[in-house]
DSSP file (Angstrom, degrees, kcal/mol; ACC not computed):
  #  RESIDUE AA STRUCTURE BP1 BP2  ACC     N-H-->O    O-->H-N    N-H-->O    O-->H-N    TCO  KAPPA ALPHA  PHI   PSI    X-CA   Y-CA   Z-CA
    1    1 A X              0   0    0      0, 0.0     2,-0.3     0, 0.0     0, 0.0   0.000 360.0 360.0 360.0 127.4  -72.5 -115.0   42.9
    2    2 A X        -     0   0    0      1,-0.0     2,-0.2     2,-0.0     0, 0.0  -0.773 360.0-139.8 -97.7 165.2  -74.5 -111.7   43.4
    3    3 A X        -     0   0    0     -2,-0.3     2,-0.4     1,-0.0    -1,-0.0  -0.669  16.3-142.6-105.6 144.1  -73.2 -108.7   42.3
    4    4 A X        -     0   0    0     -2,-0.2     2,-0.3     1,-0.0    -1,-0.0  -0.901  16.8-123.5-125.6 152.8  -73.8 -105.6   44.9
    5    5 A X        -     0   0    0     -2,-0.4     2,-0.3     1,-0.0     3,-0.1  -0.561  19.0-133.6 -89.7 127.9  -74.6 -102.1   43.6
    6    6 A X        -     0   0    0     -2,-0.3    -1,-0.0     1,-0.0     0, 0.0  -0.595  32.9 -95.6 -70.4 157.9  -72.5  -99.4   44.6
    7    7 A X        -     0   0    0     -2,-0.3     2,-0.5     1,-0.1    -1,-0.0   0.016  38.2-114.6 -27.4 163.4  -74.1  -96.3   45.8
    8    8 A X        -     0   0    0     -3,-0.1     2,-0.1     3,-0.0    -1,-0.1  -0.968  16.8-145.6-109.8 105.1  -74.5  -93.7   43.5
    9    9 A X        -     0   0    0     -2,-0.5     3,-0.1     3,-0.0     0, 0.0  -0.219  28.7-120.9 -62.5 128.4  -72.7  -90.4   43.9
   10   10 A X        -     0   0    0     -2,-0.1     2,-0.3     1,-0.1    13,-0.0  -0.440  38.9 -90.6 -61.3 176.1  -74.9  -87.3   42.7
   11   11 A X        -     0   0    0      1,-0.1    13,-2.0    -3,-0.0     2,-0.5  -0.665  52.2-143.8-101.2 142.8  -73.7  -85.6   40.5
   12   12 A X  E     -A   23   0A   0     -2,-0.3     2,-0.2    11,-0.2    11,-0.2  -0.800  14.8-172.4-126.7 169.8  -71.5  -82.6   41.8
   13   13 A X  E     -A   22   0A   0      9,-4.2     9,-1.6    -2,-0.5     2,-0.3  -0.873  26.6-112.1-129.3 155.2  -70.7  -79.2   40.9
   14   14 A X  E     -A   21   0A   0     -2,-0.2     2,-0.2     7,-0.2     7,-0.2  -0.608  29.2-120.2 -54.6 122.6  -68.4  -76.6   42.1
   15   15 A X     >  -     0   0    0      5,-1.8     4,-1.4    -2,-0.3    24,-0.2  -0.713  22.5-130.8 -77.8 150.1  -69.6  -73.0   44.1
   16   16 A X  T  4 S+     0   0    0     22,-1.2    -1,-0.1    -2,-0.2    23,-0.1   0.879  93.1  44.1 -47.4 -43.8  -68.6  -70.2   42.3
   17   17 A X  T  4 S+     0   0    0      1,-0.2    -1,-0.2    21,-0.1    22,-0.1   0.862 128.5   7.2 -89.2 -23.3  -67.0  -68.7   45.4
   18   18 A X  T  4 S-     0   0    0      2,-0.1    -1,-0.2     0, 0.0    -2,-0.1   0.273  94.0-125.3-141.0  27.2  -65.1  -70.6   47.5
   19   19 A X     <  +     0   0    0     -4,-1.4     2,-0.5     1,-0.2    -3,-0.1   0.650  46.1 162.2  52.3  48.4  -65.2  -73.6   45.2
   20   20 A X        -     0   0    0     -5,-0.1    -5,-1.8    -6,-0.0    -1,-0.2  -0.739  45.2-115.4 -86.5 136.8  -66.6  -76.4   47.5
   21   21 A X  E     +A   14   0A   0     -2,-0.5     2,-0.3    -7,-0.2    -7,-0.2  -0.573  45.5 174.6 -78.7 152.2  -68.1  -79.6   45.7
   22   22 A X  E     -A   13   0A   0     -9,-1.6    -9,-4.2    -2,-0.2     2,-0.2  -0.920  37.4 -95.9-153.5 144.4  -72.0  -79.6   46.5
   23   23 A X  E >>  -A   12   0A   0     -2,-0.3     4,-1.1   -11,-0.2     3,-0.9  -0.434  33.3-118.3 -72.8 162.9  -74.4  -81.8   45.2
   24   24 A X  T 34 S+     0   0    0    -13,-2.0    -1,-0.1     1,-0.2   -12,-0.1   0.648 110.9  43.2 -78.6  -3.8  -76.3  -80.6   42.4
   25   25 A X  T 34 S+     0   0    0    -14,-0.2    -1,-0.2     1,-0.1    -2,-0.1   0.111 115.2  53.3-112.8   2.4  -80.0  -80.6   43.9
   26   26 A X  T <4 S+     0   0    0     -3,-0.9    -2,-0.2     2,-0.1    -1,-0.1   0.750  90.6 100.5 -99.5 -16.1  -78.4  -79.1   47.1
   27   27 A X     <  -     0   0    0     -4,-1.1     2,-0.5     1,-0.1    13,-0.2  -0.048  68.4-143.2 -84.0 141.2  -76.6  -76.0   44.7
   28   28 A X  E     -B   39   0B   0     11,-1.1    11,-2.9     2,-0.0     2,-0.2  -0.873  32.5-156.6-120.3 142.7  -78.5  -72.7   44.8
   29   29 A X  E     -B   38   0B   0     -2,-0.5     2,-0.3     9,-0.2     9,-0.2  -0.828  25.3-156.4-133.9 152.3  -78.2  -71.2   40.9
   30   30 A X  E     -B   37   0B   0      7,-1.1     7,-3.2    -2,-0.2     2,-0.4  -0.911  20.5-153.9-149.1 125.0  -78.4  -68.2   39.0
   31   31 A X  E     -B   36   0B   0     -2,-0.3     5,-0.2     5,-0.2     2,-0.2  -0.715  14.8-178.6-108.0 168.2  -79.1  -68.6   35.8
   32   32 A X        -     0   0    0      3,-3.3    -2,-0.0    -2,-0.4     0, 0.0  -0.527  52.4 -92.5-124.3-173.6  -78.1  -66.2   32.7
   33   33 A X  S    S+     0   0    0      1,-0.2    -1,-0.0    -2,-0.2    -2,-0.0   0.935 123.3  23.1 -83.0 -40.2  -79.1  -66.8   29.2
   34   34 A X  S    S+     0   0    0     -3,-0.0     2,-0.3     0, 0.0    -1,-0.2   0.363 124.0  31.6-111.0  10.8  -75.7  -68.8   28.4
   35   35 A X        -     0   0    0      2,-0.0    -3,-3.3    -5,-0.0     2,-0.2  -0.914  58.0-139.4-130.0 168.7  -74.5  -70.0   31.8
   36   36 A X  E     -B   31   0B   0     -2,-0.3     2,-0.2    -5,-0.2    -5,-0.2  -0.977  15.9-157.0-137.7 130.7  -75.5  -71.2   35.1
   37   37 A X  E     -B   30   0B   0     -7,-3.2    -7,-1.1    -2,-0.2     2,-0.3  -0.487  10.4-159.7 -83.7 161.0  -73.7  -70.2   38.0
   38   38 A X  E     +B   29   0B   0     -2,-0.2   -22,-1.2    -9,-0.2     2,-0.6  -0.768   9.4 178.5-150.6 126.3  -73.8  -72.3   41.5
   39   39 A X  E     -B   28   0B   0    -11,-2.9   -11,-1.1    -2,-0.3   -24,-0.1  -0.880  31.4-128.2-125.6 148.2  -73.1  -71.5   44.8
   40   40 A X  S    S-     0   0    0     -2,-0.6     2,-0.3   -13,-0.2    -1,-0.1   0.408  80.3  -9.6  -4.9 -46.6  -73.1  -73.2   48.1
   41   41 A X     >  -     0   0    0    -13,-0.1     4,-1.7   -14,-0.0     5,-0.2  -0.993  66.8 -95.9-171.1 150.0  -75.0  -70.9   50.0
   42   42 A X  H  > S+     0   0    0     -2,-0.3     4,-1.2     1,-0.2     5,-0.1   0.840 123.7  57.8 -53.8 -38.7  -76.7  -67.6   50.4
   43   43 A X  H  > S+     0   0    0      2,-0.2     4,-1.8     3,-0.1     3,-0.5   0.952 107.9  51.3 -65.5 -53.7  -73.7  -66.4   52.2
   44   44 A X  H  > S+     0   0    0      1,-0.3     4,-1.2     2,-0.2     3,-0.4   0.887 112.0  43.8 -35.6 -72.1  -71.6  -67.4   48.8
   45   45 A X  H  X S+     0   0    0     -4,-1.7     4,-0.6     2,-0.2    -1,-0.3   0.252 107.7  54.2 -65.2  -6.3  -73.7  -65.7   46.6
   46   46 A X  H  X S+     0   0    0     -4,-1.2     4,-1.0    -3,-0.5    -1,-0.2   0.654 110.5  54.9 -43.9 -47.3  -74.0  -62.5   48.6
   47   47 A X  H  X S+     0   0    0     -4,-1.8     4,-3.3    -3,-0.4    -2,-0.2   0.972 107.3  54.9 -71.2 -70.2  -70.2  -62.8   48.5
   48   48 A X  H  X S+     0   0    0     -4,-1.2     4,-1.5     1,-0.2    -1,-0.2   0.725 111.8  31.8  -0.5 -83.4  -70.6  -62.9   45.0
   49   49 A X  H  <>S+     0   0    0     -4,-0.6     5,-1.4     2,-0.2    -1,-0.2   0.664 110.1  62.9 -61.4 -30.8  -72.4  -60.1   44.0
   50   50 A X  H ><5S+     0   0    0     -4,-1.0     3,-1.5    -3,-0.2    -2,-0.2   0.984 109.6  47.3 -64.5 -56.6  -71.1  -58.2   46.7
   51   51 A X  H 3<5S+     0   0    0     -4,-3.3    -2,-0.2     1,-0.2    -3,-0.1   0.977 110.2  51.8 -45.8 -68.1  -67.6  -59.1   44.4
   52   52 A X  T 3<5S-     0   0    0     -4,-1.5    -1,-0.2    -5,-0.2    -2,-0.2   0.158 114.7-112.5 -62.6  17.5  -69.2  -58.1   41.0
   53   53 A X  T < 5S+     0   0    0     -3,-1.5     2,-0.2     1,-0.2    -3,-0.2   0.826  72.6 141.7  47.2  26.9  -70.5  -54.5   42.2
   54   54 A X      <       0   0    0     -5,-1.4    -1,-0.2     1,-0.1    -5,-0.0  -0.675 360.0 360.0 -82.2 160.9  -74.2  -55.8   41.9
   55   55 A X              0   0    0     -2,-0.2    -1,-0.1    -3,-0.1    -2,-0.1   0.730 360.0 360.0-121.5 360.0  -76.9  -55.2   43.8
């Protein structure tokens, strides 16, 4: 008998803001010296900052 290969899920991550799973090589990041954030989208992470009084 052959054996057939499942697919392989990528690995996924959470967005910070509105917590949709995303692959991780689709994930737009910001990184700090001890984390990395990841969000979704441009829109997310606008949202984001927007939250966290940056500009």
């Amino acid at each position: 008998m052959t054996e057939q290969k499942k697919p392989h899920d990528p690995e996924q991550v959470a967005c910070e803001v509105c917590l949709k799973e995303i692959p991780i090589s689709e994930a737009k990041s910001d990184e700090a010296s001890d984390y990395v954030i990841h969000y979704c989208s441009l829109d997310c992470y606008a949202k984001w900052k927007e939250q966290n009084g940056q500009k």
